[in-house]
C-alpha positions in Angstrom: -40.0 17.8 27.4 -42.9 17.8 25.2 -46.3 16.6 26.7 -47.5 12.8 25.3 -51.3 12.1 24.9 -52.4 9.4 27.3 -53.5 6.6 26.1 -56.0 3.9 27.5 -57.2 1.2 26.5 -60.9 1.1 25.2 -63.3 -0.3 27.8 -66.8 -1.3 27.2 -69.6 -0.6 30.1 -68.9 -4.1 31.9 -65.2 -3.7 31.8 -65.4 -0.3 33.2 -68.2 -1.9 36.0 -65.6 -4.5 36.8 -62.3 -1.8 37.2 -64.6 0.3 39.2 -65.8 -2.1 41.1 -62.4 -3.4 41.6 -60.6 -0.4 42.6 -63.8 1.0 44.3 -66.2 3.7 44.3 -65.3 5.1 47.6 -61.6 5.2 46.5 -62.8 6.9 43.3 -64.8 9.4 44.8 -62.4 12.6 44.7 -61.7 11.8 41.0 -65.8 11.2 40.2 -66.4 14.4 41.7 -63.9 16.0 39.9 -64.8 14.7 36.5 -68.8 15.5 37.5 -69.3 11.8 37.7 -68.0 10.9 34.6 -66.6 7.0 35.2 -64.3 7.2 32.2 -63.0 10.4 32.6 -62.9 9.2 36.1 -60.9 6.7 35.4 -58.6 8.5 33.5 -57.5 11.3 36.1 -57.4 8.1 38.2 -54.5 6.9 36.4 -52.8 10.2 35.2 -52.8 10.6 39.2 -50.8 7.1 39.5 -48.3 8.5 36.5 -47.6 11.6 38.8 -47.2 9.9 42.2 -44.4 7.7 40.2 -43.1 10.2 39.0 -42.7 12.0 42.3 -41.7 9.0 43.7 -38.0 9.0 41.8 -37.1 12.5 43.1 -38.2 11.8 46.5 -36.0 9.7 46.5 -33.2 11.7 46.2 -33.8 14.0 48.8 -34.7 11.0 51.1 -31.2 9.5 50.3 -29.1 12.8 50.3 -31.0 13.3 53.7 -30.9 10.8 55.7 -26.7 10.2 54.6 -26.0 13.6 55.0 -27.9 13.2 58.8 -25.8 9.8 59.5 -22.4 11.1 58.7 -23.1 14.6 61.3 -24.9 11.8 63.7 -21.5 9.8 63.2 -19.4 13.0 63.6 -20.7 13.5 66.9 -21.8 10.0 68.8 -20.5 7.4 66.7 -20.9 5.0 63.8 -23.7 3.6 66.2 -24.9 6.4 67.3 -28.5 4.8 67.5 -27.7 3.0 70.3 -25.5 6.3 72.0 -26.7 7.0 75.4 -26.1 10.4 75.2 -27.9 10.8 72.0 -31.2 8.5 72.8 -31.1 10.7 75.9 -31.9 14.2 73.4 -34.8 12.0 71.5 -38.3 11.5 72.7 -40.1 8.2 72.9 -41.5 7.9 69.7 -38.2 8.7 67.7 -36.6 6.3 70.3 -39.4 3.3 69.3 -38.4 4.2 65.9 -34.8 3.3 66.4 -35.6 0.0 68.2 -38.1 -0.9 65.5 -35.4 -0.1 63.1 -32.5 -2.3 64.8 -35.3 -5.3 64.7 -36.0 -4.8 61.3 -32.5 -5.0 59.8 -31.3 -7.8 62.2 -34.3 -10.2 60.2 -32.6 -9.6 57.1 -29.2 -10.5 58.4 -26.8 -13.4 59.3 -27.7 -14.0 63.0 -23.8 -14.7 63.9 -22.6 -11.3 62.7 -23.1 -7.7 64.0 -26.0 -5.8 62.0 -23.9 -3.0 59.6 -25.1 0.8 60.9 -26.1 1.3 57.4 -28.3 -1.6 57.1 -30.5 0.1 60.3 -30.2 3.7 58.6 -32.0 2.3 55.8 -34.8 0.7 58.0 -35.4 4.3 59.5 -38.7 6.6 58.3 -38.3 10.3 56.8 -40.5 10.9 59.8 -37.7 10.1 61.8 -35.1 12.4 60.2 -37.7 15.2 60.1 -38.4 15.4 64.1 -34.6 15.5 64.3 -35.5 19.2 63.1 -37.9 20.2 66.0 -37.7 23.3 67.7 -37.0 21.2 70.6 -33.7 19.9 69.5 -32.3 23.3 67.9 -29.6 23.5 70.9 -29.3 20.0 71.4 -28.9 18.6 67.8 -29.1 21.1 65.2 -26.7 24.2 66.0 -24.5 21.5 67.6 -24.3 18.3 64.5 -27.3 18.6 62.2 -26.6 22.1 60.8 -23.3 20.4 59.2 -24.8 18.5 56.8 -24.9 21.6 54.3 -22.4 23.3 52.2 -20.2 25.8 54.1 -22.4 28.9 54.9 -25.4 28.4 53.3 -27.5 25.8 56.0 -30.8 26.7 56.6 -32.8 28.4 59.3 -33.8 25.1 61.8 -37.5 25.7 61.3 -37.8 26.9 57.5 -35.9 23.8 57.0 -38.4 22.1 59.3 -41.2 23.3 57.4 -40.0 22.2 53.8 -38.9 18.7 55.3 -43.0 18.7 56.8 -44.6 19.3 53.1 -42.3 16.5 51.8 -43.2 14.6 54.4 -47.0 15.1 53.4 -46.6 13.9 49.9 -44.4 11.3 50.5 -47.0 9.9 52.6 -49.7 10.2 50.1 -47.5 9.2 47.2 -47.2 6.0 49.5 -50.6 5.2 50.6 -51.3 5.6 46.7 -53.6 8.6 47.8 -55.0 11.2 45.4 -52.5 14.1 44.7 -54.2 15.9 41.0 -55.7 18.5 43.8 -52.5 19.9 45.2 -50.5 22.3 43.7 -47.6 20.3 42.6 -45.3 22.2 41.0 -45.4 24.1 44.4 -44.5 21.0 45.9 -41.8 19.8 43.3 -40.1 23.1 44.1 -39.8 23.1 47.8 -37.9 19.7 46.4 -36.0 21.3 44.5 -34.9 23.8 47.0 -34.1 20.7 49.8 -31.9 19.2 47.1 -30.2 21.9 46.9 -29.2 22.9 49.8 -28.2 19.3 50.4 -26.2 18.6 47.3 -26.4 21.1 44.2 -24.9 18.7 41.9 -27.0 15.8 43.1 -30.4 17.8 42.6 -28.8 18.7 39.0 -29.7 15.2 38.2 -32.8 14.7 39.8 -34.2 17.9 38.0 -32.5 17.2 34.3 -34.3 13.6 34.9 -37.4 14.6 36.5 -41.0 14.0 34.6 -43.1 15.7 37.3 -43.5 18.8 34.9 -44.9 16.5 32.3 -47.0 14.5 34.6 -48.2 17.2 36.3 -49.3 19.5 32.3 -51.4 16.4 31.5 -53.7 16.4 34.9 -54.1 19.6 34.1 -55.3 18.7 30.8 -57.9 16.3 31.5 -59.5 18.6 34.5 -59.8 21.4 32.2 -61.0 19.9 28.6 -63.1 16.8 30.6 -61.7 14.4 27.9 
């Protein structure tokens, strides 16, 4: 896909004051220091930065999806369609994952008809990728993975617990930034979009067909590149 110019439009010094002031200084600071204190070139990493995160965004959300469902239906498999509420498998969770569930349950119920049972999907939904990335830890390998979790991917081919663990953790890290609209131009992204790649994979080859055909994270990512080399 061939890179496109960004375009902005043209500011004069009080309009730039007011967006700076606006989005502030101190959340400016990585892309000022990185554009020597230059506020429109600033500005413009700044925004190539929000371009990117979107563009992340759409194909974390495949492997979020194809993640968690592929989780449920294993989860279902071996505890039931409620399985968040299963004795035996709150009993393998800590506390935290537990509080998770619970917050989950509350959170679904508000969006639905008091008189009538809350659907299991509607709590999936509610639940964090934190959640269905400590259902990899070392701690649950007997319990959860060898036993359920391991089933989720194609015949033969599911991963080692913790290099699965580990992939699931860098996601995890960008998802988190992507979401607390948090600078990202400094990380190596394409490093990133491929440990994506790889998850979706092993998940659902077909599935991660689509998300990379579609994906603009290539593009995105060429043009930050861009504007911290030629300072434009």
């Amino acid at each position: 896909m061939p890179k496109t110019e960004l375009s902005l439009p043209e500011l004069d010094s009080e309009q730039l004051h007011h967006v700076i002031d606006t989005l502030t200084k101190p959340r400016l600071s990585k892309y000022l220091r990185a554009m020597n204190s230059q506020e429109q070139q600033a500005l413009r990493l700044y925004v190539l930065n929000t371009k990117v995160s979107a563009a992340f965004l759409a194909d974390l959300h495949y492997v979020e999806i194809a993640l968690r469902n592929k989780f449920d239906l294993e989860l279902t498999a071996g505890f039931g369609a409620h399985w968040f509420t299963a004795a035996p498998f709150l009993a393998l969770i800590d506390q935290r994952s537990q509080g998770i569930l619970q917050k989950a349950q509350k959170d679904a119920a508000k969006h639905w008809p008091k008189t009538l049972a809350v659907p299991p999907g509607k709590v999936i939904a509610e639940l964090s990728f934190g959640f269905w990335h400590n259902l990899t830890d070392s701690r649950l390998e007997h319990t959860l993975w060898v036993p359920y979790l391991h089933k989720a991917f194609r015949s033969r081919t599911a991963p080692k617990r913790a290099v699965f663990n580990q992939k699931l953790e860098k996601i995890r890290q960008l998802r988190n930034r992507v979401a607390h609209h948090e600078p990202i131009f400094h990380l190596n992204l394409l490093q990133v979009h491929e440990i994506l790649s790889e998850v979706m994979e092993m998940l659902c080859p077909p599935t991660k067909l689509i998300m990379i055909t579609t994906s603009t994270v290539r593009q995105e990512v060429l043009a930050i590149s861009g504007c911290q080399k030629c300072r434009i």
